[in-house]
C-alpha positions in Angstrom: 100.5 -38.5 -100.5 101.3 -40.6 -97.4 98.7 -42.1 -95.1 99.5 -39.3 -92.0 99.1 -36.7 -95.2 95.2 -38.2 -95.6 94.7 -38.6 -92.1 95.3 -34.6 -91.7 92.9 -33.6 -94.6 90.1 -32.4 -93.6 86.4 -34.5 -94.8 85.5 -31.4 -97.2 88.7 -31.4 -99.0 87.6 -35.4 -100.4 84.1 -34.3 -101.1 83.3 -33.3 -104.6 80.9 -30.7 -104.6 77.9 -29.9 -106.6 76.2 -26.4 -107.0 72.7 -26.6 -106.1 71.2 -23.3 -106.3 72.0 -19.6 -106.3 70.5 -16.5 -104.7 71.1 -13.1 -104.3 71.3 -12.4 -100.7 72.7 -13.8 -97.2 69.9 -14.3 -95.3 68.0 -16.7 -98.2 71.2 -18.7 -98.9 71.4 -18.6 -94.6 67.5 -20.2 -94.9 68.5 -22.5 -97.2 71.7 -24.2 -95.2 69.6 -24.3 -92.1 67.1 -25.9 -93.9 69.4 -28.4 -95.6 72.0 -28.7 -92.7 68.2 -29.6 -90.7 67.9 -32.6 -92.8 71.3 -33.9 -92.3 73.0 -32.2 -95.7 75.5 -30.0 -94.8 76.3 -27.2 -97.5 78.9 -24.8 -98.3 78.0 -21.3 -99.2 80.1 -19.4 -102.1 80.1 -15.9 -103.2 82.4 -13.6 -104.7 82.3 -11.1 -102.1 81.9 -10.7 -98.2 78.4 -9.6 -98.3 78.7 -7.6 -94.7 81.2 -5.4 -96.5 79.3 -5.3 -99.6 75.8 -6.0 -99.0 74.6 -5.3 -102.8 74.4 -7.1 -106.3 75.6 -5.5 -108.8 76.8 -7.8 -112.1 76.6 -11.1 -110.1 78.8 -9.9 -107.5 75.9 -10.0 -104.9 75.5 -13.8 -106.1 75.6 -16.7 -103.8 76.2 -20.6 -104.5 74.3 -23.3 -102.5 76.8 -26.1 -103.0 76.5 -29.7 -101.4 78.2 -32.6 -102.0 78.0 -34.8 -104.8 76.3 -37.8 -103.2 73.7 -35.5 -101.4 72.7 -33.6 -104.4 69.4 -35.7 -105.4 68.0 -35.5 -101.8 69.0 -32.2 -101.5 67.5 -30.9 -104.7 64.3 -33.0 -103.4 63.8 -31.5 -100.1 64.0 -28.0 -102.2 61.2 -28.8 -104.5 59.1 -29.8 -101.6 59.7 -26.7 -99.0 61.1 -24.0 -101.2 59.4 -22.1 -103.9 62.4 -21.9 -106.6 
C-alpha cells in the first residue's frame, strides 16, 4: 500500500478492536456508548441484525457487541465495573 493509499484509510480501519461486552437490546448497548464515548472511548456497536426491523432476540440474533479498541480496553472495562451493574 502506497502512502496516498494510508492517508485515505480511515482511523477505525488501523484500530484493532476488542469486544467488550454484549447485551440484548439497543437502547442498553446505546447507554453504554454514551457512557463510554463520555469518557473519551469511542466504541463500535455490532449486531447481526438491524434491530429497528427486527426488534427481538431470538437465538442470539437480538445480540449486541460493545467493541472498543484494543488500547482502550482496560479503562474501558474499568469505567464499566464502576458505573454499570454487569
Amino acid at each position: 500500500m502506497d502512502n496516498h493509499q494510508k492517508k485515505k484509510r480511515k482511523p477505525e480501519e488501523d484500530m484493532e478492536l476488542k469486544e467488550l461486552h454484549k447485551v440484548w437490546g439497543p437502547v442498553e448497548a446505546e447507554i453504554i456508548k454514551s457512557y463510554l464515548e463520555s469518557n473519551g472511548i469511542a466504541c463500535i456497536l455490532r449486531g447481526r441484525v438491524v434491530q429497528s426491523v427486527h426488534p427481538f432476540s431470538a437465538d442470539g440474533l437480538g445480540e449486541i457487541k460493545i467493541l472498543v479498541a484494543e488500547q482502550d480496553y482496560h479503562i474501558a472495562q474499568e469505567l464499566l465495573k464502576k458505573k454499570v451493574d454487569l
